[in-house]
C-alpha positions, 0 to 999 in steps of 0.5 A: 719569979715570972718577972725575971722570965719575960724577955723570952721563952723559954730563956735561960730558965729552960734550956736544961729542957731543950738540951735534954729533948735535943738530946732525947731526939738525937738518940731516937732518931740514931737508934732508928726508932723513929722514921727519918722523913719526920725529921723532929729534931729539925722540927724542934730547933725551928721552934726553939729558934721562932721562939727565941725571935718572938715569934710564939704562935709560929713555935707554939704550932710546931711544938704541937706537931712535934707533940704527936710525934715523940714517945709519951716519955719526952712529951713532957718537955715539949709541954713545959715549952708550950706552957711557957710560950702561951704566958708570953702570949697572954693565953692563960687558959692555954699556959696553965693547961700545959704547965698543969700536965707538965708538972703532973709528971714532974712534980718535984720541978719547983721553978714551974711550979712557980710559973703555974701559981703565977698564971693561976693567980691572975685566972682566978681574978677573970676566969671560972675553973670548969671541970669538964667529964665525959661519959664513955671514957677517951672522949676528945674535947674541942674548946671553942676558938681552941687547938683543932686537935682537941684535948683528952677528958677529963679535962680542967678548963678556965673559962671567961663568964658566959656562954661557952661551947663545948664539943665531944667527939669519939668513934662510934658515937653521936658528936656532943654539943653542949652550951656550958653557962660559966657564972662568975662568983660561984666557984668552979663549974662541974660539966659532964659530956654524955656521948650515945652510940652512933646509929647505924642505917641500912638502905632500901631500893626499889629499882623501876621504870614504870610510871606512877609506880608508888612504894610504901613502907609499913603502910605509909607511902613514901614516894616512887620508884626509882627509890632509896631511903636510909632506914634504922636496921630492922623489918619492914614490909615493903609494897609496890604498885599503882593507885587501883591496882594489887600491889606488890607486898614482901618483908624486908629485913634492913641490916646497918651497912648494908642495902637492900636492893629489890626489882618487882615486876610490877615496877618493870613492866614490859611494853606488850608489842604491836599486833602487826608491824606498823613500820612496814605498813606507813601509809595503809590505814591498819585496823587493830580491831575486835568483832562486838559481842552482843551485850546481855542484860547483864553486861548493860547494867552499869550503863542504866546505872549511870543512866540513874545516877545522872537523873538523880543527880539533876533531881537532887539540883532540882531540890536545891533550886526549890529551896534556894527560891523558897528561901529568898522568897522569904528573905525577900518579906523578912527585908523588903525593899518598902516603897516612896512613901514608907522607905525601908531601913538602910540595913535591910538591904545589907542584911538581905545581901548578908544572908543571900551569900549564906544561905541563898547562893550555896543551894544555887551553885550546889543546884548547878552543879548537880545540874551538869553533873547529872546531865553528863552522866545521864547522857553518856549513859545513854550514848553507851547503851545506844552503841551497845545496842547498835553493835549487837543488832549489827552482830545478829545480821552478820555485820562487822562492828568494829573500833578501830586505830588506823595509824596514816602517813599523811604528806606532811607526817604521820597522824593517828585516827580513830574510827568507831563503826556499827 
C-alpha cells in the first residue's frame, strides 16, 4: 500500500484528515477557545501547502508547533501528518514514532496501520528497538541529533547499532546523560533513566576590608575576605582572623536559596588616627614618641635568650664543620690519589667526588648556615640589650630617650625619617 502513497504526503489517502483539523480549528477558533494571535489554523494550511510542494522539513517543523498549540483531542491528526511527512524523508525512527502515537488513539485506522507495518519492516532490517523507562515518572527525553523539545517517557525508540546518547530532563532534578550501547542481533534493548533530586545550595559571605584577613570553614581554610562560596544547606562553624592572631569563631546555619551574609570586626578594622595632625605641620619634624622604661631582669630575657640561641646555633656549625673534615679525612685514605710510581685506580677519583656530594658537602653547607644564623642571632641579641641598657641608664639621670617618626618636607617632596636617641 506505501507505493501508492509516495508522490506526496499526505496526498489523497489523507485529506479526510486535513479537513477534519481544518474543520476542528476553524470552531476552536470561532468559539473563542483559543487565542487568535496564534493564528493555528494558518499555521496548518502553510504546512499542508509546504508539504503538498515538497518541502517536508519546513512542514514537518510547523506541524510541530502547531502540535502544542491545539487541545490533546485534534493532536492526533497533526500526528498522522508527521508520521507520513518523516517516511518521505527517510527518517524512519521519527515516522514510526508518530504513526505509533496516532494509532494508540485510533486503532480501528487500517490504512496507517499499513504505513506503520511497512516502516517497522525496513526498521528491523538496520535498527534495534530500544524501550526506554524513566524513573520519576514525566521525565522529558532528548535523542541525540533529535526534536529539541524532546519526547514523553516511557518511550520505544529505533536506533542504528552503536553508541547512543541519550538525555533526561525534568524540574527539580539533576539532568541525565546516559551512553545506551545498541547491539545488533540480540533483540530489543531495555534502558532505564534514573533522574535524582537536584541539590539545592546556600551561600555564605564574609564581607571585609582587612588585609590577609583568612576564612575557614570547619577547620579548613578557604580563602580571604572579601568572600562568597556555595555550600550544601547545613551548619558550619565559620572563623575569621589573621596568622598569629584569636580569630573570630560563629556557627552559621546555611539554608538552600539563601545567603548568609556576616561582617566580623575584625575583618573591618578601623585605621586608628594620627596622634597629632601631621597636615597642618609639613615641614616641622614631629616626634611621636614615648619615654623608655628602665627594662628589668625580667623584660631582658628573651634578648640573653636570643643571645644563646645564636651562640649555640654557631657551635652546632662548629660540630658540623668537624665532622664534615673528619670524614674527608677519611675519604681521602679510603681513595687516595697514589703517586708516579703506584697510580691509583681511575674510579678512586670518581668515588671520592660521589661520597664527597653525600656525605661531605651537606655538614659543610649545614656548618654554614648555622654559622650565620647563629651569628645573627647573637649579635642582634646583643645589640637589644645594649640599647635596653642604654635607655634605663639615661632614665636614671633624668634624660629623654626616645624613638622617634619625624615626617619632613624636603623641597622636592615629603620623606619619612627615623631617629632612635639614648
Amino acid at each position: 500500500m506505501a507505493g501508492n502513497h509516495d508522490s506526496t504526503v499526505p496526498g489523497k489517502e489523507l485529506s479526510r484528515f486535513l479537513s477534519a483539523l481544518t474543520l476542528a480549528l476553524a470552531l476552536l477558533v470561532s468559539g473563542g477557545a483559543m487565542p487568535q494571535d496564534k493564528d493555528p489554523i494558518g499555521l496548518f494550511n502553510d504546512a499542508s501547502d509546504l508539504a503538498e510542494k515538497g518541502q517536508f522539513e519546513e512542514a514537518v517543523a510547523i506541524w510541530l508547533m502547531v502540535a502544542d498549540a491545539i487541545p490533546e483531542k485534534y493532536r492526533p491528526v497533526i500526528q498522522v501528518n508527521l508520521g507520513l511527512a518523516y517516511k518521505k524523508l527517510g527518517k524512519l525512527p521519527q515516522a514510526w514514532h508518530h504513526l505509533s502515537r496516532y494509532l494508540a488513539v485510533k486503532p480501528e485506522d487500517a490504512e496507517a496501520a499499513g504505513w506503520l507495518k511497512e516502516v517497522d519492516g525496513q526498521l528491523r532490517e538496520t535498527h534495534v528497538l530500544c524501550h526506554v523507562s524513566c524513573k520519576p515518572a514525566d521525565v522529558r527525553i532528548f535523542v541525540q541529533g533529535e526534536s529539541k523539545e524532546g519526547y514523553p517517557c516511557p518511550l520505544d525508540w529505533w536506533f542504528e547499532p552503536g553508541r547512543r546518547l541519550l538525555r533526561g530532563e525534568k524540574d527539580g532534578f539533576e539532568q541525565k546523560l546516559d551512553v545506551v550501547e545498541v547491539v545488533s542481533g540480540k533483540g530489543e534493548q531495555s534502558v532505564e533513566l534514573v533522574l535524582l533530586p537536584a541539590e539545592k545550595w546556600g551561600y555564605i559571605e564574609v564581607k571585609g576590608t582587612g588585609k590577609s584577613i583568612q576564612v575557614f570553614l570547619d577547620g579548613m581554610l578557604e580563602g580571604k575576605v572579601p568572600f562568597r562560596r556555595k555550600l550544601k544547606p547545613g551548619t558550619y562553624e565559620l572563623m575569621v582572623g589573621r596568622p598569629g592572631e584569636l580569630p573570630w569563631k560563629k556557627q552559621v546555619t546555611v539554608a538552600a536559596g539563601e545567603t548568609v551574609v556576616e561582617s566580623p570586626e575584625i575583618a573591618n578594622p578601623v585605621e586608628k588616627p594620627p596622634e597629632e595632625d601631621l597636615a597642618t605641620q609639613l615641614g616641622t619634624p614631629v616626634h611621636v614618641a614615648a619615654k623608655a622604661e628602665p627594662e628589668t631582669g625580667m623584660g631582658a630575657w628573651w634578648k640573653w635568650t636570643l643571645v644563646g640561641a645564636g651562640v649555640a646555633a654557631a657551635a652546632t656549625g662548629g660540630v658540623f664543620s668537624y665532622l664534615a673534615t673528619s670524614r674527608n679525612d677519611q675519604l681521602r685514605k679510603d681513595y687516595p690519589d697514589g703517586t708516579a710510581e703506584a697510580p691509583a685506580p681511575l674510579q678512586h677519583r670518581d668515588l671520592y667526588n660521589q661520597a664527597y656530594d653525600e656525605e661531605v658537602q651537606p655538614k659543610v653547607i649545614s656548618s654554614y648556615v648555622l654559622y650565620g644564623t647563629g651569628a645573627a642571632m647573637a649579635l642582634a641579641g646583643g645589640i637589644l640589650l645594649m640599647v635596653g641598657d642604654a635607655s634605663a641608664k639615661g632614665s636614671d639621670k633624668g634624660e629623654d630617650r626616645k624613638l622617634g617618626l619625624a615626617p619632613t618636607l624636603l623641597p622636592d617632596g615629603a620623606a619619612l625619617s627615623f631617629t632612635l636617641s639614648w
